[in-house]
Structures are given as C-alpha cells and as structure tokens.
N, C-alpha and C positions, 0 to 999 in steps of 0.2 A: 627649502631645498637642502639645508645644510643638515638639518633631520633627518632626512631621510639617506642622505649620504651616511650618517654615522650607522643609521638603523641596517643598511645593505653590510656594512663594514663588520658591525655585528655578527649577521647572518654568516657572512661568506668566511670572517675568520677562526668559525666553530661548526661546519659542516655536519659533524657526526652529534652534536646537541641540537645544531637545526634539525636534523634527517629523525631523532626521535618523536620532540614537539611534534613537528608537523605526520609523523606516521599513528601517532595515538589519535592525533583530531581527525586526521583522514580514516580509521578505524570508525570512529563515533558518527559521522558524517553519512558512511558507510550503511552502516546499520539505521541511521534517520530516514535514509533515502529509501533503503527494502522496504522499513516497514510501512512508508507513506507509500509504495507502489503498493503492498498488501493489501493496506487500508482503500486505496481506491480502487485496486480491483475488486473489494468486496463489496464496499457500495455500490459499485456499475452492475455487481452477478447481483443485489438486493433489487437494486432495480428493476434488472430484467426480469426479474421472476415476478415482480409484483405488476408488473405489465402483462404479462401472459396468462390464460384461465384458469384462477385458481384452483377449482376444485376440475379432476381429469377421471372419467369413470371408465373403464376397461371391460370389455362386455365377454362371456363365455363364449367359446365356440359355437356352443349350440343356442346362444340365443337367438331370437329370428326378429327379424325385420319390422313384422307389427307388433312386438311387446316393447322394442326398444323405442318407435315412435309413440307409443302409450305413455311410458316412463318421461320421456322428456315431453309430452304437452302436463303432462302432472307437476315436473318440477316448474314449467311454465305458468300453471296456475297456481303458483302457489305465492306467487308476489312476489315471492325473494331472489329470485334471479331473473339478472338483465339479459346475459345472452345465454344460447345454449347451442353447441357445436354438432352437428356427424359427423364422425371421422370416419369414412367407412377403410376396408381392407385394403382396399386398393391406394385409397388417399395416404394414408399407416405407409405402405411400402415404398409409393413417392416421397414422402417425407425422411424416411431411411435412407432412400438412395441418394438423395439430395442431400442428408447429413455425412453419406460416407462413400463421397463419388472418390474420394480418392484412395481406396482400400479394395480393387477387385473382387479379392475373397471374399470382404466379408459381403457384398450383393448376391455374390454366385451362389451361397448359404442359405438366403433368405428369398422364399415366395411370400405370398398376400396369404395364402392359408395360413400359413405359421404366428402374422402378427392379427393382433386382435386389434376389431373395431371399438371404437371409444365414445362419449361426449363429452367435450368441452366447456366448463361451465364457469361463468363469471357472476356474483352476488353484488347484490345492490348495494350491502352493507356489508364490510368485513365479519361483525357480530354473527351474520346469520350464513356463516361457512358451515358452522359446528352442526346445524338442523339441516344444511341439502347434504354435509358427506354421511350425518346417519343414514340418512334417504334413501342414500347410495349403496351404503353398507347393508344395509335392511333389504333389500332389492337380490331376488335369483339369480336374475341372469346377469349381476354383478360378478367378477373376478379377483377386482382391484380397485382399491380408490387412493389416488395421491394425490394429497390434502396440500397444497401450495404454502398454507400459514405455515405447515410444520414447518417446511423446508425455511422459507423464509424469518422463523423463526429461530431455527438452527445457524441459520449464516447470521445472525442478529448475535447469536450468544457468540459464535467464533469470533465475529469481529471487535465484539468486547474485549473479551479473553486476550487475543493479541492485541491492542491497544495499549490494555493494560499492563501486557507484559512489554511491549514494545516502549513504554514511558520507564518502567523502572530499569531496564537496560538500556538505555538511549541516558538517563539519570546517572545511572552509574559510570557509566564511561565521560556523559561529559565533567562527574568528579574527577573523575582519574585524568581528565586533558586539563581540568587545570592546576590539580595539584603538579603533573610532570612539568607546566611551564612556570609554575611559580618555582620550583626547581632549578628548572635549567636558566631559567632567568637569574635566580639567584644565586647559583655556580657566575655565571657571567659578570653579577655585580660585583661578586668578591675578587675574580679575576682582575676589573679593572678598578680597584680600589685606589690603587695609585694615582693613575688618570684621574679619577672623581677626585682624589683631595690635591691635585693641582686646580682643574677646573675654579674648584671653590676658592682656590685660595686667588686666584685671577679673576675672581668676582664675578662666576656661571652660578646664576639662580637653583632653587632646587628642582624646579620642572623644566629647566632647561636641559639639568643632566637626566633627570624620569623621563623625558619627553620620547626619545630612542628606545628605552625598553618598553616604554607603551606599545609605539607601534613596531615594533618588532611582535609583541604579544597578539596584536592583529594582524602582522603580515601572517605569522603561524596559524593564526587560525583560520584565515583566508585562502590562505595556499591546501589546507586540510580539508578545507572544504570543497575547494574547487577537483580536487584531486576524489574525495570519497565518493561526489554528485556523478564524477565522470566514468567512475571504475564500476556504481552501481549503475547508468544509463549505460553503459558498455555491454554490462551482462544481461540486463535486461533483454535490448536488444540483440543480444546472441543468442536467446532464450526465445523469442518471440514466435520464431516457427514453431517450434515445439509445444510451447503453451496457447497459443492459436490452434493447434490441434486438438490437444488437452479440452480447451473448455468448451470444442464441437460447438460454435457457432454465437456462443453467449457475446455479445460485441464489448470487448475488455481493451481488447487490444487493436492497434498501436496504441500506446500512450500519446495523447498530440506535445507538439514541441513545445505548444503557448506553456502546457502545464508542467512539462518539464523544467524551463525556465522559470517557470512559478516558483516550483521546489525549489530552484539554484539561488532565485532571488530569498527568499524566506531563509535559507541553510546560511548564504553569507552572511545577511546580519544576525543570525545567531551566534556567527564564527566570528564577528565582532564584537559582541558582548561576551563571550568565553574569552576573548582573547584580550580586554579591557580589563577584567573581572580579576584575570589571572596575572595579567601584568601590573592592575594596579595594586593589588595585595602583594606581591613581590616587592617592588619598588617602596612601598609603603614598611613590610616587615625588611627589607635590607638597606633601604637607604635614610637616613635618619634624618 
C-alpha cells in the first residue's frame, strides 16, 4: 500500500510529464486498436466472399432462356461444379432493392430490363475455378464473369500489406513510448535524488526505492492503454452507420463487445510489459 501511495505521489506531483508518458502510449494504443479492427474486418469480408458462389456469370441481353439452360446442364456435367444458380431479371432486381431499400432514387432508376440475368456457381474444388470461368469466358451469350479467387485473393494481399505495415508502425511507436518513459522517469529520478540518498542512508533497500518508478511505468501504460482502446471503440462506433452502409450488407459490423474487451484485455498487458520494459531500464540506467 505504501507503493503505491509514493507511486500516485509521483504521478500527481508532475502532471504535465505524466500527461506526455501517458499521451504517447495512448497514440500507440490507438493505432493497435484500428488496425486489429482492420485486420478483422478484413477477415470477416474474406470470409464472406469465400462463403458465397464463386464463380458469378452475367448473361447478354439477348441471350434466351434455352441456350442459358444448355450451358448450365454442361457445366453440370462436367463434375467440377457442386451448385449452379438462375438468377433470373427479376430475382437481379429483388436483390437490388433489398441491397438499396434505403436509397429511393436509386430503385426509381432501375427496372429488371436494365439488370442482367446471371448463374451462380460454386466448384467442388477451388483448383478447378480456373477451367468453369474459362467456360464462361469462352461462351456467347456470356457478358461478364467475376471470378470470386480474384477478389478473394486481392483482400488476401491487402490484408497482408496492412499487417505489415500496421506491425512496423504499431513497432515504432511502442520504441518511441518507451524511450519517452525511460525519460521522464529518469527526469524524476534525478529530481528526487535527494530523497533516494536519505532513503538509503536510513537503510531502504534498492527495489524498495525502484519499486514506485516500476509501477508508475505501468500505471502509464495502463492508463494509455485504456484511454487509446477507448478513443478507437468510440470512433468506431461513431462510424458504424456509415461503414454499415459502405460495406452494403457484408456482416462486419457491429463489432461484439466479448471481442472488444478481447482487444482491451490483450492491449493492457502489452501496456504492462512496455511499461515494465521502460521502467526497468530507467531505474536500472539512473539508479545505481
């Protein structure tokens, strides 16, 4: 108890070197928490795409009714696909209205003539995507074919890409939170140098007098963390309608609270081990 009274004493008698520490780790914190929301909305949109029929065929206008049923009992015999979809025009325009009931205009815009019928098509084996979308491509009364690996593939390389960027600046900042408390911690030690060589000469061990700038180094990081998890769940969630709209139906969002507090759990003992890290190399390079 008597720790933790010198450690508050610490804190409250240098307000503007607390208010740095803990505004750098609340920065880094910050920037942890976007980019694990990133990270998991991109796996939740991986998923939904890899849940839905990969390969999608778009038919011309004029194609007619008995060539498009020929083409799919073809890819049907051909082993490599499990299912096969009709989407007819009309299905096309229920689908749109249902994606955009909240947009007047843009329904008023769109009849069933205008959107093309499609088939929906899932493979047995991912391998054999590459042989039904030639099929597809190869085929007249084809339009369009959107090839589900691509895409899938493309959110596979973006979510790398930001990982990896997300670790070397999530890196860099938590260098910079603890070189600022090895800092300010050691602005503080030299402060009460006085105090430390009476302690000693009264016979206070030497982790007796380290014991307070430890955890002062984890109240800072503590407090930075709890502050950066809440400033990014704040915007998140002020964002949520908006990106709810944005991702037209992909289920991303809400984030649940279990996984929220996942992240908050995970980020404070990070914020203890920076705050350890930095405190005890301070205390170790200032106190002898």
């Amino acid at each position: 108890m008597g720790l933790l009274k010198t450690t508050w004493q610490h804190t409250r008698r240098s307000p503007y070197q607390t208010f740095a520490a803990v505004l750098i780790i609340t920065q880094t914190f910050f920037v942890i928490s976007i980019f694990s929301f990133i990270i998991f909305a991109s796996s939740k949109i991986i998923t939904y795409f890899e849940s839905k029929p990969q390969v999608t065929a778009f038919f011309k206008n004029e194609a007619k009714q008995k060539d498009i049923e020929g083409l799919k009992n073809q890819l049907q015999a051909n082993g490599k696909v499990s299912t096969v979809k009709f989407v007819s025009k009309q299905e096309a325009l229920s689908i749109y209205k249902n994606q955009n009931k909240s947009d007047p205009l843009l329904l008023e815009l769109v009849t069933a003539d205008i959107l093309p019928s499609s088939l929906e098509i899932s493979a047995v084996n991912l391998q054999d995507l590459g042989s039904i979308s030639d099929i597809l491509k190869n085929s007249p009364l084809v339009s369009e074919v959107v090839y589900q690996k691509d895409i899938i593939a493309t959110l596979t390389s973006w979510t790398n890409a930001i990982r990896k960027v997300g670790l070397v600046l999530i890196g860099v900042l938590a260098a910079d939170s603890i070189l600022v408390m090895i800092i300010i911690i050691g602005i503080k030690i030299s402060q009460k140098k006085h105090e430390i060589e009476i302690m000693k000469l009264i016979g206070a061990t030497n982790w007796y007098i380290r014991w307070p700038f430890v955890l002062e180094g984890i109240f800072y990081g503590i407090l930075g963390a709890l502050v950066g998890w809440s400033l990014a769940s704040g915007a998140l969630w002020y964002f949520t309608p908006f990106l709810a709209t944005f991702l037209k139906g992909i289920p991303v969002l809400p984030i649940s609270i279990l996984n929220l507090l996942q992240l908050l759990g995970i980020e404070v003992l990070l914020a203890i081990l920076l705050g350890v890290i930095a405190s005890f190399l301070a205390v170790l390079r200032y106190l002898k």
